[in-house]
TORKOL-4160 file (C-alpha; in steps of 0.2 Angstrom, whole numbers, padded with zeros to 4 digits, m for minus):
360
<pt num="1" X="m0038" Y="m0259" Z="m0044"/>
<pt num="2" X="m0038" Y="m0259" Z="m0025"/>
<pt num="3" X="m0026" Y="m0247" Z="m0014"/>
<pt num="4" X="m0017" Y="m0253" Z="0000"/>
<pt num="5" X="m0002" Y="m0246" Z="0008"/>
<pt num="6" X="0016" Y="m0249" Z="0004"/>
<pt num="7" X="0022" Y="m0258" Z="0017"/>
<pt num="8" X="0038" Y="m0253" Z="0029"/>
<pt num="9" X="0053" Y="m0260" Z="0033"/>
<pt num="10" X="0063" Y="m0254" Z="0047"/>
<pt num="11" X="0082" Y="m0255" Z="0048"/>
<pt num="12" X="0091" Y="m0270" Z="0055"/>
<pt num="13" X="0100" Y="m0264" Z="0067"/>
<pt num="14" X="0110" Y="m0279" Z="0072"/>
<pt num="15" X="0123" Y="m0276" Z="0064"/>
<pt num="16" X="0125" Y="m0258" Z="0072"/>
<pt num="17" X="0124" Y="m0266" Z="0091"/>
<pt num="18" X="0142" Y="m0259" Z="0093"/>
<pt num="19" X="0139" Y="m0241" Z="0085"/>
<pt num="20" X="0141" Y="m0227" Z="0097"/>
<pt num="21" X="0129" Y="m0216" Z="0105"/>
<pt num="22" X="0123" Y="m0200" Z="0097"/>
<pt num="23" X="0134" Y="m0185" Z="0104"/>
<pt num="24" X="0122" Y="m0170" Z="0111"/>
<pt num="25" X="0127" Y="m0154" Z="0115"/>
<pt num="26" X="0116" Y="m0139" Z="0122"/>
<pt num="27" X="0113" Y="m0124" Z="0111"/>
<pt num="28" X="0124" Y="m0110" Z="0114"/>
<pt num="29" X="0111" Y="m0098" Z="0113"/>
<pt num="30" X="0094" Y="m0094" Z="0107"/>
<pt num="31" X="0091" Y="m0100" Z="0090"/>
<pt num="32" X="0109" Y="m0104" Z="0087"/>
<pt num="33" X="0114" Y="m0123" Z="0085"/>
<pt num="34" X="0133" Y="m0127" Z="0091"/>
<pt num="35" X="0147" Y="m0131" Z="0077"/>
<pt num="36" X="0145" Y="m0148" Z="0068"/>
<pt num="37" X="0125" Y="m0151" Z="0072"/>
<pt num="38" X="0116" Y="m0164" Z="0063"/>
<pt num="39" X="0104" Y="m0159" Z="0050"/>
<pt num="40" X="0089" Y="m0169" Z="0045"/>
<pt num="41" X="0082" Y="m0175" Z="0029"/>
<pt num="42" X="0066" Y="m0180" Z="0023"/>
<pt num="43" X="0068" Y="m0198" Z="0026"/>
<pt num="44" X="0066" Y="m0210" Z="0044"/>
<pt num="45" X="0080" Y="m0205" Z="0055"/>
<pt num="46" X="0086" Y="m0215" Z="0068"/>
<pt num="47" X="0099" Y="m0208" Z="0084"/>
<pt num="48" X="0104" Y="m0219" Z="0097"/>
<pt num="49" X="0103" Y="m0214" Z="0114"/>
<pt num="50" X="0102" Y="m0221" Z="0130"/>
<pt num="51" X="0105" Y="m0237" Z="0123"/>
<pt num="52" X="0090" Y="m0237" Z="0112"/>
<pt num="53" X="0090" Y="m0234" Z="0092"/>
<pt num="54" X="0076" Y="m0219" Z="0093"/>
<pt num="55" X="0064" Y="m0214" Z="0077"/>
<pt num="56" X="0061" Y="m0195" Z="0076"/>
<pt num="57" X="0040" Y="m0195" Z="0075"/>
<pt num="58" X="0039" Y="m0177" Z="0071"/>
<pt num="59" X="0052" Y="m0170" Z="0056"/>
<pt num="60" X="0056" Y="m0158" Z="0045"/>
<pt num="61" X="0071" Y="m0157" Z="0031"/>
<pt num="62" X="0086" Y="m0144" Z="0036"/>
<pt num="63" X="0081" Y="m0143" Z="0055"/>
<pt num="64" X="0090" Y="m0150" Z="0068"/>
<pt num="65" X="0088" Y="m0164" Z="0082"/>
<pt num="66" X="0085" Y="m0161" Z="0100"/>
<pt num="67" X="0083" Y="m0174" Z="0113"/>
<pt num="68" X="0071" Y="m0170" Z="0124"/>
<pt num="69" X="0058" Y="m0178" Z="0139"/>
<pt num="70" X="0063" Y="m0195" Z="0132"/>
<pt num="71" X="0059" Y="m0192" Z="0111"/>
<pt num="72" X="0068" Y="m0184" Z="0097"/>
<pt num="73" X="0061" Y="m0167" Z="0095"/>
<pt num="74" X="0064" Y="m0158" Z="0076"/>
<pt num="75" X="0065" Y="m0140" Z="0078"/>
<pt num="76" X="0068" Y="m0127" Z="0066"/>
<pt num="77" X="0084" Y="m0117" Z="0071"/>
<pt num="78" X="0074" Y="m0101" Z="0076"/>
<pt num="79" X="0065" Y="m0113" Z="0089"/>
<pt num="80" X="0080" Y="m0118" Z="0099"/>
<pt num="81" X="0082" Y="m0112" Z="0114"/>
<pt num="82" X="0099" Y="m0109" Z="0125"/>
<pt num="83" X="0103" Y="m0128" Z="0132"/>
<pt num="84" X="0092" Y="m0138" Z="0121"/>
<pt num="85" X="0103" Y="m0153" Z="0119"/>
<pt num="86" X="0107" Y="m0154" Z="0101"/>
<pt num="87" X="0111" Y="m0170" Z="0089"/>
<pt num="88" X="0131" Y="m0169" Z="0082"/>
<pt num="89" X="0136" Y="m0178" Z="0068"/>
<pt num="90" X="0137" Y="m0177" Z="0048"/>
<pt num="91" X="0137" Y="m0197" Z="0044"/>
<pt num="92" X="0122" Y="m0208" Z="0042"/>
<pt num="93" X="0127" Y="m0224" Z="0042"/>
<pt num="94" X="0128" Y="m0226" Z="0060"/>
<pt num="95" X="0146" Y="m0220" Z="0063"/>
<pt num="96" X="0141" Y="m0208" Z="0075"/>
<pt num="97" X="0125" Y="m0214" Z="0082"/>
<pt num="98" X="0112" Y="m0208" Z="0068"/>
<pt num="99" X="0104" Y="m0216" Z="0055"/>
<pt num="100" X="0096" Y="m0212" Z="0040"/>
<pt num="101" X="0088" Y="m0224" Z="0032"/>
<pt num="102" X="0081" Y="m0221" Z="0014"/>
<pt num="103" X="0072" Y="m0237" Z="0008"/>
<pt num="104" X="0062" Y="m0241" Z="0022"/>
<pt num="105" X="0047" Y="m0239" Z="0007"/>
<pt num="106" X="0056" Y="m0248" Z="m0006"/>
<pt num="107" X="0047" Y="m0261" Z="m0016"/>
<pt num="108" X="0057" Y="m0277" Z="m0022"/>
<pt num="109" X="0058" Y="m0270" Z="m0040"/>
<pt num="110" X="0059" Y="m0277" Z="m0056"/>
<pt num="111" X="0073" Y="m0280" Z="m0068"/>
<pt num="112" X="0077" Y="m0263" Z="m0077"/>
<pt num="113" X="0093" Y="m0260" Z="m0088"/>
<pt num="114" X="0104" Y="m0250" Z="m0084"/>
<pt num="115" X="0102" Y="m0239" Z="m0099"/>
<pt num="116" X="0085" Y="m0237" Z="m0105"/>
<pt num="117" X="0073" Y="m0222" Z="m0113"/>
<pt num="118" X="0061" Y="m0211" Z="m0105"/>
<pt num="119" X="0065" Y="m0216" Z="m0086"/>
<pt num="120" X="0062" Y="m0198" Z="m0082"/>
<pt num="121" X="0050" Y="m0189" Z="m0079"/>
<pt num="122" X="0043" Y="m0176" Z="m0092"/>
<pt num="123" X="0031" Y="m0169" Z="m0106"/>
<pt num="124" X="0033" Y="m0186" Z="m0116"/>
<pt num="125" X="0027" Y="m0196" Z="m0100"/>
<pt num="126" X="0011" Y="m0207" Z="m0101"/>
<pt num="127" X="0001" Y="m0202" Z="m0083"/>
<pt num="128" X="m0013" Y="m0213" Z="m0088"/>
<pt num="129" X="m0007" Y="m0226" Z="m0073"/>
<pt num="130" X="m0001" Y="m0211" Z="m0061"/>
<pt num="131" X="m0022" Y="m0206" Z="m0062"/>
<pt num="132" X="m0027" Y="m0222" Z="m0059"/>
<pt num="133" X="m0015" Y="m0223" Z="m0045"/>
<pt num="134" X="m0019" Y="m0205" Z="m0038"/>
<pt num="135" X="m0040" Y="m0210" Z="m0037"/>
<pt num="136" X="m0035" Y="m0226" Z="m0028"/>
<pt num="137" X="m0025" Y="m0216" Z="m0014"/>
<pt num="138" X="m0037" Y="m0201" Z="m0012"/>
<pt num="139" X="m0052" Y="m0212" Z="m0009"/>
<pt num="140" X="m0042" Y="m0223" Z="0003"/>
<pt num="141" X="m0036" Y="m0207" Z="0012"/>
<pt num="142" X="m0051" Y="m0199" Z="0011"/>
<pt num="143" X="m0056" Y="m0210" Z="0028"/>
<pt num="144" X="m0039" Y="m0216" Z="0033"/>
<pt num="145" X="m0027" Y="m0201" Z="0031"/>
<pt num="146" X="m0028" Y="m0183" Z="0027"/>
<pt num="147" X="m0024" Y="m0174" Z="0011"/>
<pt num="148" X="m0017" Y="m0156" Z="0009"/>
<pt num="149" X="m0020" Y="m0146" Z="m0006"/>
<pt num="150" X="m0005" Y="m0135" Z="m0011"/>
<pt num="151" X="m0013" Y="m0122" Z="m0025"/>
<pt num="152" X="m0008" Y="m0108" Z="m0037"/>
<pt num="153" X="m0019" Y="m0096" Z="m0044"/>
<pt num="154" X="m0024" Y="m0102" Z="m0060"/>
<pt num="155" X="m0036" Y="m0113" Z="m0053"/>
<pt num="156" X="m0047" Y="m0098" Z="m0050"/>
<pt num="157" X="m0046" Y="m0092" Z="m0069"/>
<pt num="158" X="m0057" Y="m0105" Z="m0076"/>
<pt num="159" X="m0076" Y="m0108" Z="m0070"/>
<pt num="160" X="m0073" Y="m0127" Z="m0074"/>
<pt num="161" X="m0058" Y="m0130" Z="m0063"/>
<pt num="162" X="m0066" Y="m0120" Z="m0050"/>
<pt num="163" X="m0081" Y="m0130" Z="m0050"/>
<pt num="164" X="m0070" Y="m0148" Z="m0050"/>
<pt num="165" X="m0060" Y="m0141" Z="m0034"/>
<pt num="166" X="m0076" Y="m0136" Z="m0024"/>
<pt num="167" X="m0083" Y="m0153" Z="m0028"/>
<pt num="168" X="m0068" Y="m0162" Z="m0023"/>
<pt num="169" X="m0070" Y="m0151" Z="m0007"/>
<pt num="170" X="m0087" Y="m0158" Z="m0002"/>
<pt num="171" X="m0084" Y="m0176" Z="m0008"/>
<pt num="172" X="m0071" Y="m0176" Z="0008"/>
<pt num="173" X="m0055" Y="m0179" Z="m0003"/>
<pt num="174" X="m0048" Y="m0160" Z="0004"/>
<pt num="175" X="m0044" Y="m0158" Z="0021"/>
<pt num="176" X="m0034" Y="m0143" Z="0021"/>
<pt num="177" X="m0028" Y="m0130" Z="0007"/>
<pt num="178" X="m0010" Y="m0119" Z="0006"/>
<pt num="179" X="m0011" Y="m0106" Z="m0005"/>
<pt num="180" X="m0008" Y="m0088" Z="m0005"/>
<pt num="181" X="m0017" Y="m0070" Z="m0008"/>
<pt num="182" X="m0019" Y="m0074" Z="m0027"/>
<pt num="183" X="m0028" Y="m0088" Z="m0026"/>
<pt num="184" X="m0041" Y="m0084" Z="m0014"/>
<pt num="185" X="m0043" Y="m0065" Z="m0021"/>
<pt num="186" X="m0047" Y="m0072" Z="m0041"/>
<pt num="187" X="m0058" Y="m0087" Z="m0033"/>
<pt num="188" X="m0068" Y="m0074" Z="m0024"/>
<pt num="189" X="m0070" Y="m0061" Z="m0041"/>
<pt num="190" X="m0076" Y="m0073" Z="m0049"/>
<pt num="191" X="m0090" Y="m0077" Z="m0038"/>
<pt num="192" X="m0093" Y="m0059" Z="m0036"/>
<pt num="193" X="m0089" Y="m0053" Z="m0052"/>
<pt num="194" X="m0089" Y="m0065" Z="m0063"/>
<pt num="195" X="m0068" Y="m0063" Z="m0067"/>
<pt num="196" X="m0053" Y="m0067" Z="m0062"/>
<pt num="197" X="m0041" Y="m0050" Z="m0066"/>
<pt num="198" X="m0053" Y="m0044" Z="m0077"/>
<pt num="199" X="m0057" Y="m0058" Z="m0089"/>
<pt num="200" X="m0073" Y="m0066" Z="m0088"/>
<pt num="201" X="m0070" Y="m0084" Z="m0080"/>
<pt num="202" X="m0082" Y="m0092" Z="m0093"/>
<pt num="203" X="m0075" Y="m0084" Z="m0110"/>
<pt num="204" X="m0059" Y="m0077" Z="m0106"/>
<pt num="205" X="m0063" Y="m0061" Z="m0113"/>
<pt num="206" X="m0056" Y="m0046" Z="m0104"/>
<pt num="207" X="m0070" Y="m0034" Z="m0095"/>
<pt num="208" X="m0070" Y="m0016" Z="m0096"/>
<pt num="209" X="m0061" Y="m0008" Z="m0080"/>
<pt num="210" X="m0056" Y="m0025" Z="m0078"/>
<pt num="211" X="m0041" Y="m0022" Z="m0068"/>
<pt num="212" X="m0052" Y="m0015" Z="m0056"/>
<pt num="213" X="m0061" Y="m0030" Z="m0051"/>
<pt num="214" X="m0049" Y="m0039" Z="m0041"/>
<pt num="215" X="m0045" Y="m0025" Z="m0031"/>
<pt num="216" X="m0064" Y="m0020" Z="m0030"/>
<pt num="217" X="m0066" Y="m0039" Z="m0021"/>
<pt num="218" X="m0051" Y="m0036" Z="m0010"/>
<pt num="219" X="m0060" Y="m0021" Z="m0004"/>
<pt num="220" X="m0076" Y="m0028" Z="0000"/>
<pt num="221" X="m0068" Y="m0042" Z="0008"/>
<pt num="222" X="m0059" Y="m0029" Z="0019"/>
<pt num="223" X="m0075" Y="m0019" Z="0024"/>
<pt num="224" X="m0084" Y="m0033" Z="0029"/>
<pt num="225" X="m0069" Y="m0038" Z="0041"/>
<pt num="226" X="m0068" Y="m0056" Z="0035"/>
<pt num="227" X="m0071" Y="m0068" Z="0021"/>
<pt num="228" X="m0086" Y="m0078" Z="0029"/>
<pt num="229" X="m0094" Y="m0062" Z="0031"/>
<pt num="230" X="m0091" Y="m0054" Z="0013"/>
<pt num="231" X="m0098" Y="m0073" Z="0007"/>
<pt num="232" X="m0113" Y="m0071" Z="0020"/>
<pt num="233" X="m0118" Y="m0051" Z="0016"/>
<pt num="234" X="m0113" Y="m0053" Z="m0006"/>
<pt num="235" X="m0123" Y="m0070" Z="m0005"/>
<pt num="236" X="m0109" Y="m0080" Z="m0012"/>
<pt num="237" X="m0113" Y="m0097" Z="m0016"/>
<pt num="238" X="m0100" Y="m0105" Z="m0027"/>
<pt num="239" X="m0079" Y="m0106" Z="m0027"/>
<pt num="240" X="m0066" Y="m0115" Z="m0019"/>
<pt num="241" X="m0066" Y="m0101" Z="m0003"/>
<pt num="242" X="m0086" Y="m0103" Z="m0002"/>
<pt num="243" X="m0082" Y="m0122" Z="m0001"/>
<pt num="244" X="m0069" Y="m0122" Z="0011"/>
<pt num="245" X="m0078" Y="m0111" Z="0023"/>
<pt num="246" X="m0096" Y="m0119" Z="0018"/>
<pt num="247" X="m0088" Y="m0137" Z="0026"/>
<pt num="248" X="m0074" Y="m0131" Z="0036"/>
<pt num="249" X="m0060" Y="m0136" Z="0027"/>
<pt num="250" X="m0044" Y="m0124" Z="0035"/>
<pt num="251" X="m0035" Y="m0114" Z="0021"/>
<pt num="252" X="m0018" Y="m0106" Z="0025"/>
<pt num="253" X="m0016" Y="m0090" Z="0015"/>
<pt num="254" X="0005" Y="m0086" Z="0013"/>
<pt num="255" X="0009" Y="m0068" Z="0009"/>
<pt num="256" X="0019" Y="m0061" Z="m0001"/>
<pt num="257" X="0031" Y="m0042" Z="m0006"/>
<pt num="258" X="0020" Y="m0041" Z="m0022"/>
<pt num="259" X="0003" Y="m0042" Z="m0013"/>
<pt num="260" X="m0016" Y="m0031" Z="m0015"/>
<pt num="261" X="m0023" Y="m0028" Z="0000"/>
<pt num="262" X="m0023" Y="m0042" Z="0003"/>
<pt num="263" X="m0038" Y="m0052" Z="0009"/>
<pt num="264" X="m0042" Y="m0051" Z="0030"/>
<pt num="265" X="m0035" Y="m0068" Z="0032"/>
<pt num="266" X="m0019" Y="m0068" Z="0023"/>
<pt num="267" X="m0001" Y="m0071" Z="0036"/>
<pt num="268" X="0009" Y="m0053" Z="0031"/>
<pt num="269" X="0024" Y="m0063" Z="0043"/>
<pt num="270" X="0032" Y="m0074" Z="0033"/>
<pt num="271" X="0038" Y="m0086" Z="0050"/>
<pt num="272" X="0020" Y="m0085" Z="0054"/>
<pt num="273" X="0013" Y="m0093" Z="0039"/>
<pt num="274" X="0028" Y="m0106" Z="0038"/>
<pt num="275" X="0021" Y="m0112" Z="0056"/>
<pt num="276" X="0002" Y="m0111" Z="0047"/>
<pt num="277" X="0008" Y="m0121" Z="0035"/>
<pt num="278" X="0017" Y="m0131" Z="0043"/>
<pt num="279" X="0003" Y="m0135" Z="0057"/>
<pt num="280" X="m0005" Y="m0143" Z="0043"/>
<pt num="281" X="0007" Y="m0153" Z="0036"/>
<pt num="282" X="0015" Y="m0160" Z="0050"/>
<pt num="283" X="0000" Y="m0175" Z="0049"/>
<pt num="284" X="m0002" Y="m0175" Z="0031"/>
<pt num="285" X="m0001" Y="m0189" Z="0024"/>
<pt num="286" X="m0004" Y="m0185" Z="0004"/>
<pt num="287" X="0001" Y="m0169" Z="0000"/>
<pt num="288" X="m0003" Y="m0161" Z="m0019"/>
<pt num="289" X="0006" Y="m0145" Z="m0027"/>
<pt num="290" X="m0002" Y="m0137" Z="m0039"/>
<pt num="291" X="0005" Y="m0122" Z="m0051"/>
<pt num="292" X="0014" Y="m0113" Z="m0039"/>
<pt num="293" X="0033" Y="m0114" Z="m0039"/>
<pt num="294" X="0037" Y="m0106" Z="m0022"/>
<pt num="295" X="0025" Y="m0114" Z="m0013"/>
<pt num="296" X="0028" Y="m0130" Z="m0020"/>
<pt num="297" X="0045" Y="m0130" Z="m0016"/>
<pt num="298" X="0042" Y="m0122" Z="0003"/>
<pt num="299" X="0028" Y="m0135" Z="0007"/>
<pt num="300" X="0040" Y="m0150" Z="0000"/>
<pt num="301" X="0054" Y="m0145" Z="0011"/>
<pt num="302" X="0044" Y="m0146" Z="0029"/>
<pt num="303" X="0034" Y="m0163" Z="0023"/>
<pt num="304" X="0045" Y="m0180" Z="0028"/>
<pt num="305" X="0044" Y="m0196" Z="0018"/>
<pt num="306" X="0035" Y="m0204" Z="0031"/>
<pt num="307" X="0022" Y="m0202" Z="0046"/>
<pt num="308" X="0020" Y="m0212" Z="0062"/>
<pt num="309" X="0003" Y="m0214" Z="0066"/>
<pt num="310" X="m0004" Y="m0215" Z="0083"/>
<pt num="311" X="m0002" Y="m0234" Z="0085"/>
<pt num="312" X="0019" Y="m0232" Z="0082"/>
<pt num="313" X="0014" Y="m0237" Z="0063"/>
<pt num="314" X="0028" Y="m0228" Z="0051"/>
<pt num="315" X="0018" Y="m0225" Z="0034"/>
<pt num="316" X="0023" Y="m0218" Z="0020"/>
<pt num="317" X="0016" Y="m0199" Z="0013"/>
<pt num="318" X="0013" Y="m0197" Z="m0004"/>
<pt num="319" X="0018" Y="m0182" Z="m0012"/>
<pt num="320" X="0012" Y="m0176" Z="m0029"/>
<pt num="321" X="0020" Y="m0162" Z="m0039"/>
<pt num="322" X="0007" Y="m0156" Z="m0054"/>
<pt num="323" X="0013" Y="m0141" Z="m0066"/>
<pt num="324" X="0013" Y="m0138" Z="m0084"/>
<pt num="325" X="0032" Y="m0133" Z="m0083"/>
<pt num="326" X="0046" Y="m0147" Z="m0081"/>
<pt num="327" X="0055" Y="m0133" Z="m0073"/>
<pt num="328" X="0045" Y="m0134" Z="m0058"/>
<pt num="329" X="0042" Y="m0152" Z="m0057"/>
<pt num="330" X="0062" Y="m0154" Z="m0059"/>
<pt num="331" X="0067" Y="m0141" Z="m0046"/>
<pt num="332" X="0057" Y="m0149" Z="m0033"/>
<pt num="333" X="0069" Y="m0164" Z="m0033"/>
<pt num="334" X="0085" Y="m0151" Z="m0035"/>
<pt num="335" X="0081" Y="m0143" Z="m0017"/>
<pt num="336" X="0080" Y="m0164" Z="m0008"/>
<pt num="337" X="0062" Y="m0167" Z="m0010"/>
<pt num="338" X="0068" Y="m0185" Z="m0018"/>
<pt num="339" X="0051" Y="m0194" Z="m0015"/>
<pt num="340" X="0040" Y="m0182" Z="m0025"/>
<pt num="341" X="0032" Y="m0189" Z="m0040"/>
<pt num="342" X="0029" Y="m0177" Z="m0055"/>
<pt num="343" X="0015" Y="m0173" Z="m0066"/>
<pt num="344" X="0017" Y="m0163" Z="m0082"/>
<pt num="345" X="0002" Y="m0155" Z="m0085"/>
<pt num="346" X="m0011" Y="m0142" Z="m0087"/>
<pt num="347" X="m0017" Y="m0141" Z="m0068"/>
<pt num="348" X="m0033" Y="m0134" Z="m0073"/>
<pt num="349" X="m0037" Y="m0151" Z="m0083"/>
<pt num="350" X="m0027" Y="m0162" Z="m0070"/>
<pt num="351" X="m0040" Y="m0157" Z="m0058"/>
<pt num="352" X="m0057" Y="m0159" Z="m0070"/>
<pt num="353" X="m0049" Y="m0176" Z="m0074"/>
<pt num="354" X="m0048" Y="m0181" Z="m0056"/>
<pt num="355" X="m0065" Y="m0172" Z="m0053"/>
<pt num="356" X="m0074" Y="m0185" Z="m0067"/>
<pt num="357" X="m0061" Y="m0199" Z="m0062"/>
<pt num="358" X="m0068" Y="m0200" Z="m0044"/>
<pt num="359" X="m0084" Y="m0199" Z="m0050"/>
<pt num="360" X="m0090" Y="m0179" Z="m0043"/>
């Protein structure tokens, strides 16, 4: 099975030769938008201005349009300044000068009924051909795109899935990992303790004074005054942080209310970290969640549908959604993340399967 690109078809825009021109209007004031702004989804928006039907390159769901030095800026509401001149308009079919066009990526498809079984997406599904599928695309954008890593903690509770991720991180198929304190906190005790809160990370058996360990990491972390430091001085030699740092693959650590410590590098300011995060995804091109609800959700809300490279090429981003709960696979299309694909199951095996699939 060879991996090639789903092709893109931009809109015909002949037959909106008469639509008007986008109405702008400047912001009223700092981080406020005026009455009736336009707000964008995660699919290829179009806005015609200045006689021209004009792609926004850069864009974010629920943020709004701002014309700007000749291109389409998307900008969060808290990143509008007074005057910036803001896109109007709540149609999208051209009536106003926007268009949003959601098939750009559709394939021509086969017959299907109306009514038929299992078109869902569930516990029930075979992912046998979303496997084969996902090693094809990882080893194409391995060298041609870059892939961002959205994890849970639970990858840190087993020594086999921590292994299978650290490997994947030095076979080049993880170019930056989202995540937060939990994550990287149990992936470190366990390479300095051998746990991950308290259990042993190769028989699951709960140590004594356990409940210390994690907090015990934290602290060491914290006296050395940063993680590459705490893996230098504790000679730490295996993990999903050691492998990250040991080939420089960027991880953005989210806080949260409920957190220990936490660890030197983790973002106590929430808008902080949503600009972290969203540094990284704002050129991803395959993005894959992993057991974590909230940061599944957060990341699929700042990743668009597609990407225009360098050369003006609009591709499309893959987005993969892998949890053991239908819950969270479902709830990521609920809040407009419509091009996800779901996977329902155990992530810890998800990512040994790949590990072996890809042949690490």
């Amino acid at each position: 099975m060879s991996f090639s690109l789903r092709g893109y078809t931009p809109p015909d825009f002949t037959a909106l030769n008469t639509a008007p021109e986008a109405v702008l209007q400047g912001a009223p004031k700092d981080g406020v938008a005026p009455a009736g702004f336009h707000a964008m989804s995660i699919f290829p928006e179009y806005f015609h201005i200045e006689g021209q039907w004009r792609l926004a390159k850069e864009s974010r769901m629920d943020c709004v349009a701002v014309w700007e030095n000749g291109e389409i800026a998307v900008r969060e509401f808290r990143r509008l300044k007074a005057g910036d001149l803001v896109v109007l308009g709540r149609t999208e079919r051209g009536e106003e000068g926007i268009f949003v066009h959601g098939t750009g990526f559709h394939e021509p498809g086969q017959h299907q009924d109306l009514f038929a079984f299992r078109q869902g997406r569930s516990r029930e599904t075979a992912f046998s051909r979303d496997y084969d599928e996902l090693y094809e695309l990882l080893r194409y954008e391995k060298d041609h795109g870059k892939i961002v890593w959205v994890m849970g903690p639970a990858f840190s509770f087993d020594s086999d899935a921590r292994s299978a991720f650290a490997r994947l991180i030095a076979g080049g198929y993880v170019h930056a990992v989202l995540a937060g304190n939990a994550l990287a906190t149990h992936d470190l005790e366990a390479a300095y303790l051998n746990t991950a809160l308290g259990q042993n990370i190769y028989t699951q058996q709960s140590q004594p004074n356990g409940h210390y360990n994690h907090l015990d990491t934290i602290n060491a972390v914290r006296y050395h005054g940063s993680v590459a430091a705490f893996l230098r001085e504790e000679r730490i030699d295996n993990g999903i942080i050691h492998a990250c740092e040991t080939h420089h693959v960027p991880y953005v650590l989210a806080g949260s209310i409920r957190d220990d410590g936490p660890l030197p590098p983790v973002y106590g300011d929430v808008y902080q970290a949503q600009d972290a995060m969203r540094d990284q995804v704002r050129d991803a091109t395959t993005v894959i969640c992993m057991a974590t609800t909230l940061h599944t959700i957060a990341t699929g809300n700042m990743t668009p549908s597609y990407r225009v490279l360098s050369d003006g090429t609009v591709r499309q981003v893959y987005f993969y959604c892998v949890d053991i709960s239908e819950f969270t696979v479902n709830k990521l299309s609920d809040r407009g993340s419509l091009s996800a694909k779901g996977i329902v199951t155990n992530a810890q095996d998800f990512i040994v399967n790949l590990r072996k699939g890809l042949g690490l």
